[in-house]
VMD Tcl script that draws the C-alpha trace (Angstrom):
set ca {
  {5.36 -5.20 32.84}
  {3.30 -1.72 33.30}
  {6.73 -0.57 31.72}
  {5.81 -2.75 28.46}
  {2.14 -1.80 28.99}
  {2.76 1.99 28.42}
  {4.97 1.58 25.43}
  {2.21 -0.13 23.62}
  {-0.62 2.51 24.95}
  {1.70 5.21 23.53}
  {1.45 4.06 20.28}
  {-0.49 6.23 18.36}
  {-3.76 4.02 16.94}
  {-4.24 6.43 13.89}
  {-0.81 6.32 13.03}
  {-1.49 4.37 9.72}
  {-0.79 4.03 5.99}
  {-3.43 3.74 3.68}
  {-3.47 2.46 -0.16}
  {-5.17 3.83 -3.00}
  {-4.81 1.30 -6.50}
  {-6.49 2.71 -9.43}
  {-6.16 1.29 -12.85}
  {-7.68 1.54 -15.85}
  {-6.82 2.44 -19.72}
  {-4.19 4.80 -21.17}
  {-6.86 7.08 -23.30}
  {-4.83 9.91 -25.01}
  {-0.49 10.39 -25.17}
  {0.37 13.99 -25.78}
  {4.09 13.82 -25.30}
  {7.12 15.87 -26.98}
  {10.01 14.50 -27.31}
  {9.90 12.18 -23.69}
  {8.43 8.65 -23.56}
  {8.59 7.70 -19.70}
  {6.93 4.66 -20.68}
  {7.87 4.02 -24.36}
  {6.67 5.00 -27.50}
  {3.41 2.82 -26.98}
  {1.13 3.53 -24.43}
  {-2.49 4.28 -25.67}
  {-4.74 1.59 -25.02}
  {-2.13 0.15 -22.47}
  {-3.48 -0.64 -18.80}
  {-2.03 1.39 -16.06}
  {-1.99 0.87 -11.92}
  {-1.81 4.40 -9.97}
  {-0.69 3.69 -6.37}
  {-1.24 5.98 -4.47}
  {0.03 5.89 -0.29}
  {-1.97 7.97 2.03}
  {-0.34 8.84 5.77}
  {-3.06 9.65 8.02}
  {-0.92 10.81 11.07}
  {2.17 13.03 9.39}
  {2.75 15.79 11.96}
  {3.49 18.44 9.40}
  {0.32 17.76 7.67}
  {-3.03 19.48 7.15}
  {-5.92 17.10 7.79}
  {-9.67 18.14 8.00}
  {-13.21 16.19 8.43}
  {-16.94 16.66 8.91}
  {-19.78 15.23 8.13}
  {-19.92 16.24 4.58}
  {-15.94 14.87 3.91}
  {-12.73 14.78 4.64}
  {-8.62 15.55 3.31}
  {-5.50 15.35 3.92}
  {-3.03 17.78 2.22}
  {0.42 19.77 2.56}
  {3.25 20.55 0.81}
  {5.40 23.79 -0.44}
  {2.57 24.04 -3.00}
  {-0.04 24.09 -0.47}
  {1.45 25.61 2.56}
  {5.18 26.36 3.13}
  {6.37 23.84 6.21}
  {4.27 21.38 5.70}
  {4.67 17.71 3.78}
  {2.90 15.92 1.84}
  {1.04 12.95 3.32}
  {0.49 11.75 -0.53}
  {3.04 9.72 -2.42}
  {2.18 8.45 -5.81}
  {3.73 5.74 -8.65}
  {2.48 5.23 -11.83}
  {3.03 1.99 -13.91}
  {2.65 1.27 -17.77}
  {3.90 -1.41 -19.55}
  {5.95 -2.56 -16.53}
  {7.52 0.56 -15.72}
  {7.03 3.17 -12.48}
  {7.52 6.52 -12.32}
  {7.52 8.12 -8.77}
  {6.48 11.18 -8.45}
  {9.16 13.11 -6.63}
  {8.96 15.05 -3.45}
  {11.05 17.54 -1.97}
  {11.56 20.58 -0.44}
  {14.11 23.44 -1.03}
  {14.36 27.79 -1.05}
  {17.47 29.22 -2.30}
  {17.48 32.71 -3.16}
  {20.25 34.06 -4.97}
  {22.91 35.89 -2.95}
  {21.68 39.77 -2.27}
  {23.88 43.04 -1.45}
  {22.42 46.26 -0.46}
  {23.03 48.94 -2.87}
  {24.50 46.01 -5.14}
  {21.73 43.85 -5.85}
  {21.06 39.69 -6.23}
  {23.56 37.75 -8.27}
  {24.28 34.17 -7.85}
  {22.52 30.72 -8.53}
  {18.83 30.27 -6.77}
  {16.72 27.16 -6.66}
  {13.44 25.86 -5.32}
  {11.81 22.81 -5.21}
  {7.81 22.06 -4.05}
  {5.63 19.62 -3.98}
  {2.19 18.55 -2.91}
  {0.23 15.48 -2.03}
  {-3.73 15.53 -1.42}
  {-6.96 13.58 -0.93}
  {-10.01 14.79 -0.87}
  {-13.54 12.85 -0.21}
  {-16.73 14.69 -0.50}
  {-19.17 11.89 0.31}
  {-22.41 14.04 -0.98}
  {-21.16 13.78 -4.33}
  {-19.52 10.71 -4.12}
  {-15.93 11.74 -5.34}
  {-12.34 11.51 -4.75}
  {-9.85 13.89 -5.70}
  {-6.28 12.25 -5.52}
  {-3.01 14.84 -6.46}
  {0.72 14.90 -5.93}
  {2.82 17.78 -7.27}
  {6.49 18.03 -8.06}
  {8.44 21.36 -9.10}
  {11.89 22.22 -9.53}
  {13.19 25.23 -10.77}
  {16.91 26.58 -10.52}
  {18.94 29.97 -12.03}
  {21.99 31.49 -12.49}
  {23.87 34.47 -13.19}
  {21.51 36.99 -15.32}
  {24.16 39.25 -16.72}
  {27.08 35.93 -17.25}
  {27.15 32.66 -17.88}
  {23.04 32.26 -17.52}
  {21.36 28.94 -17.24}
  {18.04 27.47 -16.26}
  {16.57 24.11 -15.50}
  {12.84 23.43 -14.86}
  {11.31 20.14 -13.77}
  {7.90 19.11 -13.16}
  {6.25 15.83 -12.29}
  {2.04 15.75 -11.76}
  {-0.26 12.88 -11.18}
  {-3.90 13.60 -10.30}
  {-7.24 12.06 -10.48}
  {-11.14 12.78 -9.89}
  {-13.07 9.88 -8.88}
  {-16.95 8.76 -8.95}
  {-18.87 6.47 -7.42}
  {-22.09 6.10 -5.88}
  {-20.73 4.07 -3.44}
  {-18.38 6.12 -1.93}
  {-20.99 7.09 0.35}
  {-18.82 7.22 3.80}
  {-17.17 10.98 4.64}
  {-13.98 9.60 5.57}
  {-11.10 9.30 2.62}
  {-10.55 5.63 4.68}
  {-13.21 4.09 3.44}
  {-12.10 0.73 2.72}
  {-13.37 -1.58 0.18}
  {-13.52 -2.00 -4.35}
  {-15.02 0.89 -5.95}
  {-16.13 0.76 -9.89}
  {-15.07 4.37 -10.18}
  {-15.44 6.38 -13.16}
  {-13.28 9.54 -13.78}
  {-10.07 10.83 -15.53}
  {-6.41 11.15 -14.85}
  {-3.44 13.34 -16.04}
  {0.36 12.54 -15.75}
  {2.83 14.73 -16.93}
  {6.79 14.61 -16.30}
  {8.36 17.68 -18.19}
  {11.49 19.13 -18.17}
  {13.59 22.07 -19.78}
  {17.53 23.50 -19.11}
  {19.06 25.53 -21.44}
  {21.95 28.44 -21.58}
  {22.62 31.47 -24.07}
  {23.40 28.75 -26.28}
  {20.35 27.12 -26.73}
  {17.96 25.04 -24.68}
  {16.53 21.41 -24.51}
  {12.54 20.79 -23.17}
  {10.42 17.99 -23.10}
  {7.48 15.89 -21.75}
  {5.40 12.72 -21.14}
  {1.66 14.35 -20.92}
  {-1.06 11.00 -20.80}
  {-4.78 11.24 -19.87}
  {-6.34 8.09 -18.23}
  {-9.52 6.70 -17.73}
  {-9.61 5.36 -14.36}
  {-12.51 1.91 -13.99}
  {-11.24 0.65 -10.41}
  {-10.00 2.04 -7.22}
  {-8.70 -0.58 -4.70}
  {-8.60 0.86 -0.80}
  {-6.84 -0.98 1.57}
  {-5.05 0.09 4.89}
  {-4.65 0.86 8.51}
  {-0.81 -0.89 8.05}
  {0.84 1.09 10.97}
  {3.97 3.25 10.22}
  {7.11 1.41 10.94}
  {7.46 3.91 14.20}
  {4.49 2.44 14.99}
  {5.40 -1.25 14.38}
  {8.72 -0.79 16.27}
  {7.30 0.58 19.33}
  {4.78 -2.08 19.40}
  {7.63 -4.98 18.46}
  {9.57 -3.12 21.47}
  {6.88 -3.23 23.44}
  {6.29 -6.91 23.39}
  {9.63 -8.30 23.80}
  {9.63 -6.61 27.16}
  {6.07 -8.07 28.16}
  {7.93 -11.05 26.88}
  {10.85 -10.72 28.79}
  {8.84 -9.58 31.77}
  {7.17 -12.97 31.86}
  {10.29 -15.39 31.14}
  {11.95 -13.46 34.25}
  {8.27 -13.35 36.97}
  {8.91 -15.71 39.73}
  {6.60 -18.95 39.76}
  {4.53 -19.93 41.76}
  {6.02 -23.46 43.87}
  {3.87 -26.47 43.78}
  {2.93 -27.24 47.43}
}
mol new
graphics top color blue
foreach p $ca { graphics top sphere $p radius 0.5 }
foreach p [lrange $ca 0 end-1] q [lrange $ca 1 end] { graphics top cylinder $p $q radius 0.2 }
display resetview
């Protein structure tokens, strides 16, 4: 029993996952040549979900009085992740932003120099409350770039994904990002997926680039992180098991 007791004391109470819905209208479609969500988008609703990890151990998080975040990434610090994740829908479709995390230089020999493929991929997730002005800034980051062979056989390839928004309300008056609850926000969005690989022969680019005007953010959370949920689950079936098994008391 104090066995089952400590498992569930160990589990971290902050170790949570928080949900950030905004929605609103498709205002402006700038793409070339890419349609991640069709042809017809303006004037189409979207949902933004965005999930928030508020205990990720290779994470930057910071609060006072005035607000709070929660960032990390390549693009923000090398070794850290990003406690952001983000998927945006429109007419039915998502498009997950992509995370990841890669260095390869290309191969280097003194007196020789570098020759050889290289590739790196970054990303970034990020919240950021500031409760004096009643804004949230919501970002996740994806880049991809890989090379090859300057002086034979060159090719590239370039990928980038980007969802970000900046968020109003009077109401969003507490200095933690957690603040729970339905905010009529006002504010404006960007997406953009883009892409571009070519050779000496030629090369191919694209991109789906959409501004949105957000009306609604939707805050839910404190859902704890399946680590969580298993110790806890764990925990339990030995109280449980602990109790089946206790002798009982005989009636006299």
């Amino acid at each position: 029993m104090a066995f089952a007791v400590a498992l569930l004391a160990a589990t971290p109470a902050s170790a949570a996952i928080f949900t950030y819905i905004v929605t609103g209208i498709v205002v402006e479609d700038g793409s070339v040549d890419s349609a991640a969500f069709g042809d017809d988008v303006v004037g189409r609703g979207f949902s933004a979900r965005f999930t928030v990890d508020d205990a990720m151990p290779l994470a930057q998080y910071a609060a006072s009085v005035a607000g709070s975040s929660a960032q990390g990434g390549g693009l923000v610090q090398d070794g850290t992740r990003p406690p952001v994740t983000a998927t945006l829908t429109i007419n039915d479709i998502d498009y997950a932003i992509r995370t990841s995390d890669k260095d390869e230089p290309p191969y280097c020999e003194p007196g020789f120099g570098c020759f050889g493929p290289s590739a790196r991929i970054d990303d970034l997730g990020a919240i950021v409350k500031d409760a004096g002005a009643g804004r949230l800034d919501l970002t996740t980051r994806y880049e991809d770039s890989s090379s090859c062979c300057a002086d034979y056989g060159s090719w590239y390839s370039d990928a980038t994904d980007d969802l970000r928004f900046t968020l109003s309300d009077a109401a969003l008056t507490s200095p933690d990002y957690r603040q729970g609850g339905t905010f009529a926000v006002s504010g404006i969005g960007s997406f953009l997926a883009a892409y571009a690989a070519g050779d000496r022969s030629g090369g191919v680019d694209g991109a789906t680039r959409l501004t949105l005007a957000a009306t609604s953010l939707q805050v839910s959370g404190g859902v704890p992180e399946p680590g969580s949920w298993m110790m806890m689950i764990l925990g339990f079936g030995v109280i449980g098991a602990a109790v089946r098994h206790a002798p009982r008391a005989q009636a006299v």
